[in-house]
N, C-alpha and C positions, 0 to 999 in steps of 0.2 A: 504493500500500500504506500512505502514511502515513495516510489516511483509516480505511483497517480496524483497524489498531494501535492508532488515538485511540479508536474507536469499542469494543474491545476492553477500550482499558483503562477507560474508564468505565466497560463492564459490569462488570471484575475491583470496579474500588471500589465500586460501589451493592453489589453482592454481599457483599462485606466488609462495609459498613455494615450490612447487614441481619443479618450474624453475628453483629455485636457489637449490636445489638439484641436480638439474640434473646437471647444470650450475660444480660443484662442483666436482662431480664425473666423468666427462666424460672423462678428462686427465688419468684416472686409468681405464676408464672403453675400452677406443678407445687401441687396442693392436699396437705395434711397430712389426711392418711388414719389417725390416731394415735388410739385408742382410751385415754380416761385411766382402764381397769380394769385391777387386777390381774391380769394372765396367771397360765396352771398353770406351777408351775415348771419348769425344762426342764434338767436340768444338765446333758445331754450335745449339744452344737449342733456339735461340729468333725466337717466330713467326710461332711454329711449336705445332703440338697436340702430348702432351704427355698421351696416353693412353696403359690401360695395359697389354703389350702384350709379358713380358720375366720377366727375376726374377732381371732385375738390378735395379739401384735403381734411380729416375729422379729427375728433380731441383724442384718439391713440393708436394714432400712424397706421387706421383703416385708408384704403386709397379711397373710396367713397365716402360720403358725408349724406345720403339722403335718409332724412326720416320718417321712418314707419309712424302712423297714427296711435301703434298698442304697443305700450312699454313689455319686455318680456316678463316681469314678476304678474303683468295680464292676461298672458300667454297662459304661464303655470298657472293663475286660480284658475283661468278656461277648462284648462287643463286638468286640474285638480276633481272639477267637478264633474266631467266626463269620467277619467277614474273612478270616482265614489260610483257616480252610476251603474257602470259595470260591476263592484261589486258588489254592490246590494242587489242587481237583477239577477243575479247569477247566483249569488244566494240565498236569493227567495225561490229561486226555482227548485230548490234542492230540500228547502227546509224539513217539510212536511217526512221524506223520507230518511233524512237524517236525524232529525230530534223530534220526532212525533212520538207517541203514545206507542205503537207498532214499529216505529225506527230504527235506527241502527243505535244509536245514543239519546233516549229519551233525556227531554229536560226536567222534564215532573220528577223526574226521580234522583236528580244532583244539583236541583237550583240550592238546596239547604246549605249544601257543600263548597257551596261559589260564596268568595269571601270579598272579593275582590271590584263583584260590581260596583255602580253608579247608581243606577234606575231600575234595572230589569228586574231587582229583587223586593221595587214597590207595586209592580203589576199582580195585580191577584193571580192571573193563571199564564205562567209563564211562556206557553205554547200562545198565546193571544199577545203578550209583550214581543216576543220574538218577530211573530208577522207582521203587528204593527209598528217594531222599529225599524223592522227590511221596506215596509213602505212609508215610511216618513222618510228613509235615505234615499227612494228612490225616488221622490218625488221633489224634495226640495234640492238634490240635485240636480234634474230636472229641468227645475225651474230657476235654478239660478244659472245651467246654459243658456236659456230665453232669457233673462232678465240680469243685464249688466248689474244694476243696482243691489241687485242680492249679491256677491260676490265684494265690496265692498263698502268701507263705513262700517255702522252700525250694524246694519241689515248683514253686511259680510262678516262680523263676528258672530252675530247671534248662529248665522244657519252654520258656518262651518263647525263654530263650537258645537253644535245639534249635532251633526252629522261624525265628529268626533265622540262624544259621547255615545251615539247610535253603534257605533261601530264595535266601540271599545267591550261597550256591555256585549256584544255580537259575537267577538270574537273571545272573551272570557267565556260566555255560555255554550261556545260551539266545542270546546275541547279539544281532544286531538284532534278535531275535521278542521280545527281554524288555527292550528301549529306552525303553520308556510310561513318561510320567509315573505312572500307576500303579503301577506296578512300582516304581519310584524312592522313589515317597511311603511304600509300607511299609517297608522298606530305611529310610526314615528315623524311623518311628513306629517300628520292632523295636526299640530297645533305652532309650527311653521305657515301653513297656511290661514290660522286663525292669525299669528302675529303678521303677515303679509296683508290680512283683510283690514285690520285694523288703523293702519299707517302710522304707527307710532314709530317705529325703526324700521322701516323695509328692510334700510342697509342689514341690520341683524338678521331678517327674515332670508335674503339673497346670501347671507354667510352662511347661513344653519343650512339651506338645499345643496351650495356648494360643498360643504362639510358631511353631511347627510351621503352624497354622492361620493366622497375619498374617503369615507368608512367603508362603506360599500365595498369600495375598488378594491380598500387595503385589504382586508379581510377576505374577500374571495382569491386577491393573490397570493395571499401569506400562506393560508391553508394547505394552497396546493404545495407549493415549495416545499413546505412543513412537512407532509404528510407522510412519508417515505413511500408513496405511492408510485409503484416501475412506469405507469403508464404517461404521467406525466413528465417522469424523468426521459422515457424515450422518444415524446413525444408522438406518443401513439395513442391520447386520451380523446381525440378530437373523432378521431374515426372508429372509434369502440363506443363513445358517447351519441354518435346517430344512431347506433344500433340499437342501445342499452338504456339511454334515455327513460325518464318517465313516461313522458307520452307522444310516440313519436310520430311523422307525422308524411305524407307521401313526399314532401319535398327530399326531408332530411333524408329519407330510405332511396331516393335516387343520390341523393349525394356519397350515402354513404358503401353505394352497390359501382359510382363512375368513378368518383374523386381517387385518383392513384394518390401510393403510401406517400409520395414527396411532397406533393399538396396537402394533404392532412397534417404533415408534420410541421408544415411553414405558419400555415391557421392554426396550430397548438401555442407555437412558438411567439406565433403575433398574440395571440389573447393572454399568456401570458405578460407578455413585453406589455400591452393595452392596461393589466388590471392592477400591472405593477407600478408604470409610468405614468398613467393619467390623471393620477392623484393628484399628484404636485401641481401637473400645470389646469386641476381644478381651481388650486388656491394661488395662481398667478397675480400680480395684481397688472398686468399687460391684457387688457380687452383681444388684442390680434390672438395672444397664446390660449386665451380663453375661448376664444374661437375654433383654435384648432382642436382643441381638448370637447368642448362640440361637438364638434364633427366624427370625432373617433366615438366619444358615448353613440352619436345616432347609429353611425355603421354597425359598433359592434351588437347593438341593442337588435337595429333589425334585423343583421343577422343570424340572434338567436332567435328571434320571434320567426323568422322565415322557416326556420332549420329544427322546432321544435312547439308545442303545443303548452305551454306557461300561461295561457293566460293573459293576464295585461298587466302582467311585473314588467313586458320590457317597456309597454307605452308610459308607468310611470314611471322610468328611468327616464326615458327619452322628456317628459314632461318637467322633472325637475332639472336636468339638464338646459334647461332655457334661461333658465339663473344664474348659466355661466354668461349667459349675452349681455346680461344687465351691466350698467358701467355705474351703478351710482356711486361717489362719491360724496359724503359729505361734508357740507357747507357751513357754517354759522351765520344760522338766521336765515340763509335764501336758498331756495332751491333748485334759482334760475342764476345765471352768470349776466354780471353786471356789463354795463358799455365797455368798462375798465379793462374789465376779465376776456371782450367779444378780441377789441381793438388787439390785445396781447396774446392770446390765442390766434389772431390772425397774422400776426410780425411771422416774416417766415425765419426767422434766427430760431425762435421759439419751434417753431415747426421741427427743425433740423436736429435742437435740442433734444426732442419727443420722439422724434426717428432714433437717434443717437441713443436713448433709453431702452426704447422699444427693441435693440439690437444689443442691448446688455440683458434685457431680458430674458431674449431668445439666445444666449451664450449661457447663460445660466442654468434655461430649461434644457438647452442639449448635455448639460455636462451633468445634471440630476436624473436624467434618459438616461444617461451612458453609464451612472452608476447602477442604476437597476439592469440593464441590461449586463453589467460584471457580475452583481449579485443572482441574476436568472444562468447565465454562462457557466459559473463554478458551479451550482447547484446542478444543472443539469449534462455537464458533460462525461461525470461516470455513470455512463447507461446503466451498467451490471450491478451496482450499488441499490441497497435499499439504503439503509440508514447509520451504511458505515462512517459516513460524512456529515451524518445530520451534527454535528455540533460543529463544523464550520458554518451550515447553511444557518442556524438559526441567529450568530449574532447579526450578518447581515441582514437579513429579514427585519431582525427586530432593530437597526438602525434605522433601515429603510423607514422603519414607520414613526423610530424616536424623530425623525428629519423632516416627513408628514406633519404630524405634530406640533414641531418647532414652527413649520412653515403658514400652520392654520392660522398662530401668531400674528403675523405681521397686517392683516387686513385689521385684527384689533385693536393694535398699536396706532394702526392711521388713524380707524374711527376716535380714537381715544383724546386725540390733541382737537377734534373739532365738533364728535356728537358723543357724549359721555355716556347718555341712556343705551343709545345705539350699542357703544365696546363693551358695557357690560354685560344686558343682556344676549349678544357674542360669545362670553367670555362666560355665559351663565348656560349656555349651548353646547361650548367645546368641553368643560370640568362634565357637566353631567352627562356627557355620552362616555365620557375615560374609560371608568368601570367596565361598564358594558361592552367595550371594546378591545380593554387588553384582557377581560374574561373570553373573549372567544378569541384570541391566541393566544390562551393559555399562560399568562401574564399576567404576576402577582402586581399589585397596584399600591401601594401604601397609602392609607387612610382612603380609602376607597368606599368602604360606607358612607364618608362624608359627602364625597365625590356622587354619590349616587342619590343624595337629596334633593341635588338639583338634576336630577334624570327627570323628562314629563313625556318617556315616550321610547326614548332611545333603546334598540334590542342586539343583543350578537349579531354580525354579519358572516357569513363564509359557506360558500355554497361549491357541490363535485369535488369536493375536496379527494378524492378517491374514487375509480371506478370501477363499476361494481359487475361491469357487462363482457369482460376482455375473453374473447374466442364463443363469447355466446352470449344472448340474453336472459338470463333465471328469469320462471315463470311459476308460477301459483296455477295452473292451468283450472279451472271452476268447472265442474262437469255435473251433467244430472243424470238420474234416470229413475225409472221406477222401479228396481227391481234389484238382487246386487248382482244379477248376472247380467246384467246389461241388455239393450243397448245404452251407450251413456254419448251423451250428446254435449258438445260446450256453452256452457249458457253464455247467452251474446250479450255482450258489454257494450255501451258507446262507444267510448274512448281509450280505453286500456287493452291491448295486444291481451289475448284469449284463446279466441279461434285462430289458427293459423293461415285460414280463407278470406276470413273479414279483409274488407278495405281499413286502411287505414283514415282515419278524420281530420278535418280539421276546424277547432273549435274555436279560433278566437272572435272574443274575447271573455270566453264564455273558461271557469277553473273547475272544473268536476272534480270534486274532492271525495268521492266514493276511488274514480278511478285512480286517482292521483297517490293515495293510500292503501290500495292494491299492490300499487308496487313494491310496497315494501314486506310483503306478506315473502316473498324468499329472503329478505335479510334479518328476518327474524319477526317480524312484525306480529303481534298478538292483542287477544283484547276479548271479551264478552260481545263486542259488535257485530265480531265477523260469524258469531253462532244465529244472531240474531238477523243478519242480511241471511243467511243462507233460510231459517227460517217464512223469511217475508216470501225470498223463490218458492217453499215448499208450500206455503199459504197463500199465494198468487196475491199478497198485499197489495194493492194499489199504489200505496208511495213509496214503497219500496222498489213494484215495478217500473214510477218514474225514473229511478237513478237507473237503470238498466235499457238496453234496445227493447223493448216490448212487445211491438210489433215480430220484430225476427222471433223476441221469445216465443208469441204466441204461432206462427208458423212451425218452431221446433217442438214444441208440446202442447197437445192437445191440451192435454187435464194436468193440472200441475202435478211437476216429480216430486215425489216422496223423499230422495234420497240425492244428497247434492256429494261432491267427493272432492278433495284438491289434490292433486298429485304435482309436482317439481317435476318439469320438463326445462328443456334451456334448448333457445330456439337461435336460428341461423340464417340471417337475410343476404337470401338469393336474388337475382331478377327476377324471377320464378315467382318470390313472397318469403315467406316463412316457410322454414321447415325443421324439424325436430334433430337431434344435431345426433349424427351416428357415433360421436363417441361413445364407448361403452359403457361409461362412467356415466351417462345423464340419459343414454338410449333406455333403459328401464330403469325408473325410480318408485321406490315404495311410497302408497299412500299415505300423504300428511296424514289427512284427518277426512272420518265421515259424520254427516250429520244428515239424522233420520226427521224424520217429520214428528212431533211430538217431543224433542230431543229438549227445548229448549223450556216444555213446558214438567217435565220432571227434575228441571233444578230449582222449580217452585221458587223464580224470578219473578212471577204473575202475581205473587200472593201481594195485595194491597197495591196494587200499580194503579194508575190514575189509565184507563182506559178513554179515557174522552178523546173524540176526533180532532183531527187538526182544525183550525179554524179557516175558514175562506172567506178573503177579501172578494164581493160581487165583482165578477168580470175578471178580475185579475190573475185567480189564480186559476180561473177557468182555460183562461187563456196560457198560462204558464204551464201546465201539464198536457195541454194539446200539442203544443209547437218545441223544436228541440228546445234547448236552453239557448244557444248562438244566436239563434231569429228572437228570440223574446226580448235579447239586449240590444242587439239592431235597430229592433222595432224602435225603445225608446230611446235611441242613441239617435237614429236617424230623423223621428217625430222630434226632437227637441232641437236638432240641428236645423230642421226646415221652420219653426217657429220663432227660434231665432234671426234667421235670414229674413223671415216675413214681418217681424217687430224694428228689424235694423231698414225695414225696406220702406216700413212707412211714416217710419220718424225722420229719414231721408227725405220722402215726398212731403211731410208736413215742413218741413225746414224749406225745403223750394220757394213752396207756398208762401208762406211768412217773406222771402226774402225777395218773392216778385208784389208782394202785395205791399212792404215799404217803398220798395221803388217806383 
């Protein structure tokens, strides 16, 4: 080994040499794109997107100066609240069969044991609180896509805070169905978004999304590295992960049946270099670098949303991500730039200066790239290693992120000489996510209780840390039949790989958390729920048979099966589809587990259960149990979009009106 360590550590130093090369040159190599005409004057720049769209020249050496009507922190509430919508339509379509009376996780029967709520524990029947908080989120989000005015001010605090609370209670009463990173990541944008509605510190509001977004990053990078995981060390995680994925989907199964090994390796290699490096130039304080860093969240975001069935975790990636656009700056006292400030701003000496910055900038961000990319190089260049090296990799890593950290700093240092409320609450954003952050890498924190008083949201990040699919996909395969001689047939799923026939889906923006928790049924996954779905199959339960294909079911069984059975298969994508994988080690596996009809009522679970039906909202849940779940959220994603368009269309034409009838 002392041969690979020598041989390691000269690559760590040519690497570095070549940072601080680059580090060196990049002011001579970046050209001055500075136009020496007087620009039209501009006196309102705070809060607005400077992108490049004419030859003048803007306040941080964008080659365009035209501004957009909708500051980006407008963007993200828009944003924000299309998010909320999706999730609350998505899981109100699910409700009934998830936490019903007959469910997989009744609520009647653990609301006692939830400590944690807000509200949902003053509603007398907590099947009625539940329905009615999934349609108050979906309606006052909704409505505040139609109606600018809900979104901020007053009206923007009240509904966000609502729909924060809505949630919070939602996902504390859902249990394990509501554990996803997803779930968690709003829970920690909600009340960023209430401080954005509010306008008391935006600038705080625009630090906590960007901040929000380099936990994120850091954490899903640091895991992998950590992990002593081979697949990421060879870079073979990216094309074992189309396979093996949660819920995969017909793109990603073409990519991952054409994409040869050298391309899978280069997309491993980049989304590392993406989750390690983009951190930093989240927390730039150069608008152009915050640009680029942009653009790599959108790519990578849709990327995965292209290549994989998540839900709408990447759209609120890509939605807090608009936060990097924002350039405010704070003022004392004004929030618009004086004659003083326009005239000085337009000197082109000044101009040259901004360029000159703007190019120390960008030396900087190349040469904090080039250390991640040292730190990603050592880690991964002894393929054959599992974690003979892991204590070189981990100081690095954990620099990498002491240096994150340090660098979250400096935007609060600026807030601090000119908006005080602003740097604190900042500064009351970065202390209370700490805990939560060096807990999920594993990272003792000293006085971390303290640290975690000011937490009002913040959760672990770190996601594939490990893959779990490498030469095959592990399956829980669900089969029925009436008989135990068979024949047994596979009961059809929506969204979760089962049958090896089925078409693959694609759901967004729709999270199917039956299927989503399926998956983890070969890594050990257990619980009294899954006795309970396979029950609702043998009972032909109606909300049970929502979470499932129903239709196919009822095509493959006449009378419902008595006898449901799981067996561990590990499946193998051809062009052909799936097929059961001929090794001989996974070709015949013994029966997990059966469950007979009746099975569930001889653990004498039923005795005192609150059997009441779920409740139905008129029309809505009529309609939600007819249509997939995908069209249910379209439906009112698309009605609230066209409502909007039609309210912005005639406030247009009354404004016409008004302005030809002064004249």
């Amino acid at each position: 080994h002392v041969d690979i360590m020598l041989h390691k550590a000269i690559l760590l130093i040519l690497t570095l040499v070549c940072a601080s090369v680059a580090a060196l040159l990049a002011p001579s190599v970046v050209p001055l794109a500075i136009k020496r005409r007087a620009p039209r004057s501009c006196p309102k720049v705070r809060n607005t997107v400077h992108l490049c769209c004419t030859d003048e020249y803007s306040p941080d050496f964008s080659i365009g100066a035209k501004r957009m009507s909708i500051s980006p922190l407008e963007w993200v509430s828009l944003g924000m609240s299309g998010i909320y919508l999706s999730h609350f339509g998505s899981l109100y379509t699910q409700l009934p069969g998830l936490f019903g009376a007959t469910g997989l996780l009744p609520i009647n029967d653990r609301i006692h044991n939830l400590n944690d709520l807000w509200a949902l524990q003053l509603v007398a029947s907590p099947q009625v609180g539940m329905e009615v908080f999934a349609t108050l989120g979906i309606l006052i989000s909704a409505a505040q896509i139609m109606f600018r005015q809900l979104r901020h001010g007053v009206a923007g605090v009240v509904t966000f805070s609502l729909m924060w609370l809505l949630w919070h209670d939602l996902v504390i009463a859902g249990g394990r169905f509501m554990a996803y990173q997803m779930d968690l990541l709003l829970l920690d944008a909600a009340p960023l978004s209430v401080l954005a509605a509010s306008g008391i510190a935006s600038g705080a509001a625009t630090f906590g999304y960007r901040w929000l977004l380099s936990r994120l990053y850091i954490g899903a990078g640091a895991v992998k590295l950590l992990s002593c995981d081979a697949s990421w060390r060879d870079l073979s995680a990216i094309h074992w992960h189309l396979q093996s994925q949660p819920l995969p989907n017909p793109i990603g199964a073409a990519a991952y049946i054409h994409l040869s090994e050298s391309v899978c390796q280069a997309i491993t290699f980049g989304v590392l270099v993406v989750e390690m490096a983009t951190p930093f130039l989240f927390l730039a304080p150069s608008t152009s670098i915050r640009h680029v860093a942009f653009l790599l969240n959108l790519f990578l975001m849709i990327g995965i949303a292209t290549f994989g069935n998540f839900g709408p975790l990447q759209a609120l990636l890509i939605v807090i991500g608009f936060a990097l656009l924002d350039d405010h700056v704070p003022e004392e006292g004004s929030t618009t730039m004086s004659l003083a400030e326009s005239e000085h701003f337009q000197n082109p000496d000044h101009a040259i200066s901004l360029a000159l910055k703007t190019q120390q900038d960008f030396a900087s961000s190349i040469a904090v790239v080039s250390a991640c990319l040292a730190a990603i190089i050592w880690t991964l260049h002894n393929v054959g290693a599992r974690c003979l090296d892991t204590w070189a990799v981990e100081p690095l890593v954990y620099c990498l992120v002491a240096v994150g950290s340090a660098i979250a700093c400096l935007p609060i240092l600026q807030y601090t000489s000119k908006d005080f409320m602003t740097a604190l609450i900042s500064l009351a954003i970065l202390f209370g996510s700490a805990h939560t952050m060096a807990d999920g890498l594993g990272v003792y924190l000293p006085a971390g209780n303290v640290f975690e008083c000011l937490n009002v949201g913040a959760s672990p990040c770190g996601l594939f840390a490990t893959m779990t699919g490498v030469n095959g996909r592990p399956v829980a395969t669900i089969e029925a039949s009436n008989c135990m001689e068979g024949p047994w047939h596979y009961v059809p799923l929506l969204y979760q790989v089962n049958d090896p026939l089925a078409p693959l889906p694609l759901c967004f923006p729709h999270f199917p958390r039956l299927d989503w928790t399926l998956w983890f049924i070969p890594s050990g996954e257990q619980g009294l729920w899954i006795a309970r779905f396979f029950n609702g199959i043998t009972t032909n339960d109606p909300a049970v048979m929502n979470l499932i294909d129903k239709h196919a079911f009822q095509e493959s069984f006449s009378t419902p099966p008595s006898i449901v059975r799981v067996v561990p298969r590990t499946y193998v994508l051809y062009s052909s589809g799936w097929t059961v994988s001929n090794d001989p080690r996974y070709h015949e596996m013994p029966v997990l587990a059966t469950f007979t009809r009746g099975d569930l009522d001889k653990l004498q679970l039923r005795e005192g259960q609150d059997e009441s039906p779920w409740p139905s909202t008129p029309l809505r849940r009529s309609f939600a149990d007819s249509e997939r779940p995908e069209y249910f959220i379209w439906s009112w994603l698309g009605s609230s979009a066209a409502m909007r368009r039609m309210i912005k269309l005639r406030e247009s034409n009354r404004c016409a009106v008004d302005d030809v009838e002064e004249g």
